[in-house]
N, C-alpha and C positions, 0 to 999 in steps of 0.2 A: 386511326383511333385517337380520340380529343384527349388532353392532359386528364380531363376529369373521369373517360374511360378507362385508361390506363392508371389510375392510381386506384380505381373500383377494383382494375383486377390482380392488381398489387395485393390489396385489402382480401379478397376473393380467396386466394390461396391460402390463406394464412388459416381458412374453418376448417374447423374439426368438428363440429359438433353437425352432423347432419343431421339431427333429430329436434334440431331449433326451428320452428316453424317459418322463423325472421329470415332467415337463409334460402331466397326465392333461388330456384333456376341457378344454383352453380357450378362456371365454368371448368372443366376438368383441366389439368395443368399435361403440358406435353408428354408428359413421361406415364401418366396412367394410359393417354390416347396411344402410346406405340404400345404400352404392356399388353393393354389388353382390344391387341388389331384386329384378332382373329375373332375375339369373342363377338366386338361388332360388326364382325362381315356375316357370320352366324345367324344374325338375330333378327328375327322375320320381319318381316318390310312393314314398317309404318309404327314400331317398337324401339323405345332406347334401349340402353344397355340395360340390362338386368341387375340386380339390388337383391339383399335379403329381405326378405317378406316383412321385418317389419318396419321397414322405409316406407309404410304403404303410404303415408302422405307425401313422403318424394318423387315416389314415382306417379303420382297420380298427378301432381304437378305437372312433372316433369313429359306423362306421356299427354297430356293438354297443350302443353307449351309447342312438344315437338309434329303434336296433329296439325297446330297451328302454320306448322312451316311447309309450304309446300316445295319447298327443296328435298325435305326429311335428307338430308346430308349433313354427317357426322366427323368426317375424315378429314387428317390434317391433307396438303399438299394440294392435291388436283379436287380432293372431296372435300375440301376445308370446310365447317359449318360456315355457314354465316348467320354474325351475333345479330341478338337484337337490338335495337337501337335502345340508348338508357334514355330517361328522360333526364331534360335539364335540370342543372344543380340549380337547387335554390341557394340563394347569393344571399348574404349578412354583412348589409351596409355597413355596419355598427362594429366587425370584429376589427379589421385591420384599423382603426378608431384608437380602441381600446391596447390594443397591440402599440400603436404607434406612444400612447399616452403610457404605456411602461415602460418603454423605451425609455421618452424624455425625463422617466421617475428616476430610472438606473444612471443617467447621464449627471443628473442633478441629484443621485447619493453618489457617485464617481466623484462630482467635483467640490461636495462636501467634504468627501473623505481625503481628496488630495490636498486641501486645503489646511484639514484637519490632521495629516501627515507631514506636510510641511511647517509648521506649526510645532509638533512634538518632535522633528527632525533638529528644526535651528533652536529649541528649547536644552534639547540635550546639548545639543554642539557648544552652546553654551554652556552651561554647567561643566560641559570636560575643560572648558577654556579658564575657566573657574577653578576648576582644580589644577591644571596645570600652572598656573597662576599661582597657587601655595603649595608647590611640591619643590623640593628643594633639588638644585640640578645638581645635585650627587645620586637621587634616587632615580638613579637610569631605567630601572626596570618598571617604578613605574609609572615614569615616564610615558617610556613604550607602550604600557599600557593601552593608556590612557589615549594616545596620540592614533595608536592602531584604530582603537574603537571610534575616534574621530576623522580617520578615512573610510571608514565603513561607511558613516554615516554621511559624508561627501559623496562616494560613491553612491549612495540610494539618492541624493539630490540632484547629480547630473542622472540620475535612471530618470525620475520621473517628471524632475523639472529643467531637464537639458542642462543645468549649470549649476555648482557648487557657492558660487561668486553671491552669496548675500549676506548682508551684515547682520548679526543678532545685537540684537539688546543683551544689555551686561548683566550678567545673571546676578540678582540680590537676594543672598542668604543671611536669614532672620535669628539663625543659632551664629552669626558673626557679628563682630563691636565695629562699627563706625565712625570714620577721623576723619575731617577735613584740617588738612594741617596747612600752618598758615606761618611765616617768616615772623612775623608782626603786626600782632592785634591793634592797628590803625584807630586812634582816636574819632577822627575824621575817616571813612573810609569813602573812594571817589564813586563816583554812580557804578560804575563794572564791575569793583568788589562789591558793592552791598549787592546789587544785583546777584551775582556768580553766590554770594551766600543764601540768599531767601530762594533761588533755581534749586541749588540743591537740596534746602532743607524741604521746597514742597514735592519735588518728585521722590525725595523719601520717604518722605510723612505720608504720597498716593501710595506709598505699598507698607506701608504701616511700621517702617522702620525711622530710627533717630541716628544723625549723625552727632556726635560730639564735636569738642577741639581742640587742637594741638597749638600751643604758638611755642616759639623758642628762642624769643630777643628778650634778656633782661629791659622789664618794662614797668616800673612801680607803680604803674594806674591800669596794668591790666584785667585785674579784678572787677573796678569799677564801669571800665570799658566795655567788659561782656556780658552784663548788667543793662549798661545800655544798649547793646546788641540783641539781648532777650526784649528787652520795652518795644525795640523798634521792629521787632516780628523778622528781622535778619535770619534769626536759628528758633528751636523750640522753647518753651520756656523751662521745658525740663534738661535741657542738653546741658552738661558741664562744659567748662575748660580746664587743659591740663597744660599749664607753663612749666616749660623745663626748668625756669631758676625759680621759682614757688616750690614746684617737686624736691628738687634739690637741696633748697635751704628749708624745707619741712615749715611754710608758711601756710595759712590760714588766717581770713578773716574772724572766724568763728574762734581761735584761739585765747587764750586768757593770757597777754602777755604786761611786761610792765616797760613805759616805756622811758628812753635812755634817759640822763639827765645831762647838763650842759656841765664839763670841765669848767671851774670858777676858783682861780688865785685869790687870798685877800687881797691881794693889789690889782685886781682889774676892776676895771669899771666898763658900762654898758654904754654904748652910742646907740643911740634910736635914732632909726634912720625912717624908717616908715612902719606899717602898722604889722610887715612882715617880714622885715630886716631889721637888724641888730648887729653892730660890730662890738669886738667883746677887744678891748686895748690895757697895754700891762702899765705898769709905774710910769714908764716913760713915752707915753701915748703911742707904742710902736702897735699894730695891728696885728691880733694874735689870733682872734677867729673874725669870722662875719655867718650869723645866725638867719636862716633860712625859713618861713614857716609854712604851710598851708593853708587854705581856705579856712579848714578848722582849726586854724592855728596850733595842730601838728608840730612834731620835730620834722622840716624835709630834709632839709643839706647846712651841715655845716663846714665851711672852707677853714685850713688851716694854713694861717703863713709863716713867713721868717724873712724877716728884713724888707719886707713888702714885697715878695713873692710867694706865691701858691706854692703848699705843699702837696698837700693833702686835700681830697672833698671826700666829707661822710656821708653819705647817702641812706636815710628813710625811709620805713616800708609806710603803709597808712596806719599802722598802729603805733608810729614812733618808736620801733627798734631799729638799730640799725642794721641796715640788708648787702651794704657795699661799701668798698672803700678804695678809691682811687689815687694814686701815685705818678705826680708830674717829674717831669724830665727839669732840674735844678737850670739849665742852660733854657729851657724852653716851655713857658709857661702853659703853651698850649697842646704840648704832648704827655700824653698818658704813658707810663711806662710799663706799668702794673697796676692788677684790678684784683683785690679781696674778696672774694665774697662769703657772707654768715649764716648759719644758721639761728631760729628763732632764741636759740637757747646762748648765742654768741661764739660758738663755734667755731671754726673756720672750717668750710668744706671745699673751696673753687678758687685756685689761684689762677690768674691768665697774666702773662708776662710779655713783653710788646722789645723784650732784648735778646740778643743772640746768644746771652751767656745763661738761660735759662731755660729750660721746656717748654713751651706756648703755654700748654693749660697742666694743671696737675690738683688730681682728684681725691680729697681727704676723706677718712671714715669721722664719726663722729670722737672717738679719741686722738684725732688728730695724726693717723699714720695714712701715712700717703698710698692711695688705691690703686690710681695709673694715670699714664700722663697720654697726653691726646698732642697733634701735632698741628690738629686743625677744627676751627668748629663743627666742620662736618662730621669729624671723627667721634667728638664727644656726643654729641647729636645721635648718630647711628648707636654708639653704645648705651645711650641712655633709653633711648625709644626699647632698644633689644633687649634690655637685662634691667630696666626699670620700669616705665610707662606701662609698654603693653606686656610683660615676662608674663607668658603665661595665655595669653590669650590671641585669638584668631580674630584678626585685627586686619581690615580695611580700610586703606588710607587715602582721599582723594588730595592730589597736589596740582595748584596750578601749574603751566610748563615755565612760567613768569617769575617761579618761587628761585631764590638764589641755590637751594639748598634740593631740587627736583633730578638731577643728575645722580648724586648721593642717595639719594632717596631709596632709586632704582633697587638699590643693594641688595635692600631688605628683603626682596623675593625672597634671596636665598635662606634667608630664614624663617621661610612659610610666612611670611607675610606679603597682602596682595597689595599691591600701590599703581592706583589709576590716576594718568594725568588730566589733567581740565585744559582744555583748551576752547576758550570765550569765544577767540575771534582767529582767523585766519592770515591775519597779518602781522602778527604778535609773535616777537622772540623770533627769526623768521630760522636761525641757526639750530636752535633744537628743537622746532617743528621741523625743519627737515631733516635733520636726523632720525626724529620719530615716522616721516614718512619715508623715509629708507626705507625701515626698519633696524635702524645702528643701533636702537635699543631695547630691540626685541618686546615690543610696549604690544601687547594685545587684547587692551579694553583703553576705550576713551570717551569721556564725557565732553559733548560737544555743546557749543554754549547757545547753537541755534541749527535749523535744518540745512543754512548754506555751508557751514561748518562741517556739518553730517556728511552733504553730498559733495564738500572737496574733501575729506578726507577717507573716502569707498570710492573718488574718481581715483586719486593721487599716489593712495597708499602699498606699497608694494609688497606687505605683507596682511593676513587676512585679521582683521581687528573687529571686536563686537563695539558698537557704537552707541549708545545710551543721548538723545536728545534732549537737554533742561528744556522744562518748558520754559514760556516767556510770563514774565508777572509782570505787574507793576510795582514799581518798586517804591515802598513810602518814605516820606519825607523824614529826614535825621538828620538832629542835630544835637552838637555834645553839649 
């Protein structure tokens, strides 16, 4: 019996409906041929089995079919009938075709979809890395969380793609404020910074985000400097800057202030030295200041001597107040001892002290009572960013690893704040890039300044970091 007779009489057993006229000639199943032995030993020769009367068109089929055979043998074993031969299956070029073609449709929705799986897989994995990122490590629990849920999500990575081992992109949330924070806003900055700043400001402007900025070196022209970093397409032109000694000393160009005027004895007189100098000398020609100006011929610095050594320099903001005041070592003209610094209103808020017999820095309210003392600029740095700058806000900070101040930095995790390092080049700082390729600093997002960057640090890194590539720009021509 051929495949295609045996699946006929598969099909075959399964009717019930004898009274279908489509149902030629079918075969009885073994168990009605023993029930009913005797009834066909019975049944007059040249006759099948007998039927209710109104089967009349089965059996009238049926006793044509069985005239036809001249065996007229019905019985299983030694009587077995023998069947009729079927005729050949008509054959459909065309199905196994069409069968093969949904095949290849299911293969190719499979590897859409795994695609599309992996994709919403390393999308989350991110965002947990994101949140772990500004959860403070006191909050153990959830922590755990969070961390659970991102081995789950590993495990369905190695289910479907054999391996957990890929680097996501750094997830960027548009309800969070943006920092690129920077040691000192550079007059001049060399081609790798202007670069490392127009990288970042356009792959965040591709996702529709603004970074702002941070700088934190007392700097009297850094207003006008990021002015020219807005012209030169560096950052946005809507992006601020936020200096720690502007914040501190409560400056603004936009401010309405008046500015200082020169201490003048009747007994001095003025020495013009050039169109920007001036020494200011008493009765007995001894040198009592020397007058500093600017472009605009501004108050910048004024030096103050005694016996023809430096005492004192007053230092200028660009509105002619004064913003600083510096104190030389009487033994050594060239040592700073102590630094002042004022608020717009003349204040004093920021003393920094350079002797052992004083606290390094120490922090005034505006009535002049002392808030707290710091032991190091990182420290005041860290306080001021946490309880000024960003207080209050969900605040992402990217740091080159080059920055003096990126170690310290780190801290701020713990205070729900997310801080990702920049890393340009692969060769740079080589001491705490390897620390971050430890993972000695538990760093788990980095922005990388190009794709060879990318691919040593997912060859090198020993712990599992999302990795964010700057694109490459050109970077335009500036000058101050």
């Amino acid at each position: 019996m051929s495949f295609f007779d045996r699946k006929k009489k598969d099909n075959d057993d399964n009717y019930s409906d004898l009274n279908n006229p489509s149902y030629q000639n079918p075969q009885p199943d073994q168990n009605n041929f023993d029930q009913a032995q005797n009834q066909y030993n019975d049944a007059p020769a040249g006759m099948g089995p007998q039927f209710a009367p109104n089967d009349q068109n089965f059996n009238n089929n049926n006793n044509q079919d069985f005239n036809n055979n001249n065996n007229n043998d019905y019985f299983f074993g030694q009587n077995q009938p023998q069947q009729q031969p079927s005729p050949a299956p008509q054959m459909d070029n065309e199905a196994w075709q069409y069968t093969e073609q949904d095949l290849q449709n299911t293969l190719d929705q499979s590897a859409d979809l795994k695609a599309q799986l992996r994709s919403q897989l390393l999308a989350d994995r991110s965002y947990c890395n994101h949140v772990l990122r500004n959860t403070n490590s006191d909050q153990v629990e959830d922590r755990q969380q969070v961390t659970d849920h991102i081995n789950s999500i590993n495990a369905s990575l190695k289910e479907w793609f054999g391996t957990d081992k890929m680097a996501n992109e750094i997830y960027m949330d548009e309800n969070r404020d943006y920092y690129i924070f920077t040691d000192d806003l550079k007059v001049n900055p060399d081609e790798d910074t202007s670069k490392m700043w127009q990288q970042l400001t356009t792959i965040l402007s591709d996702k529709g985000l603004m970074a702002n900025a941070i700088s934190v070196t007392y700097n009297d022209q850094v207003d006008q400097t990021w002015m020219n970093y807005q012209n030169a397409g560096f950052v946005d032109s809507n992006a601020y800057l936020i200096n720690m000694y502007n914040e501190l000393q409560e400056r603004s160009l936009n401010t309405s202030v008046t500015p200082a005027e020169i201490p003048f004895d009747a007994d001095y007189r003025v020495q013009h030295v050039n169109d920007k100098v001036d020494k200011i000398l008493d009765a007995d020609d001894k040198l009592i200041m020397e007058v500093s100006r600017g472009a605009s011929h501004q108050l910048q610095i004024i030096r103050h001597y005694k016996d023809n050594k430096v005492l004192s320099r007053d230092i200028f903001d660009l509105n002619g107040v004064i913003s600083a005041t510096q104190f030389y070592d009487h033994r050594n003209a060239n040592k700073v001892v102590r630094e002042n610094f004022y608020r717009q209103d003349g204040t004093l808020v920021l003393i920094k002290s350079y002797t052992a017999d004083e606290p390094y820095i120490q922090l005034f309210s505006e009535g002049n009572v002392l808030i707290s003392t710091f032991d190091s600029d990182e420290e005041l740095i860290i306080w001021w960013l946490k309880n000024q700058a960003l207080k209050q806000s969900d605040a992402t900070i990217f740091v080159s690893i080059n920055s003096e101040y990126y170690k310290k930095l780190l801290e701020l995790r713990d205070y729900g704040f997310e801080v990702i390092p920049i890393v340009m080049k692969q060769s740079e700082n080589a001491e705490v890039l390897s620390d971050l390729i430890d993972g000695k600093d538990k760093v788990s997002a980095v922005l990388a300044g190009s794709d060879q960057v990318n691919t040593y640090l997912n060859k090198n890194s020993k712990n599992k970091m999302d990795i964010t590539t700057l694109k490459d720009v050109d970077t335009p021509i500036y000058k101050q």
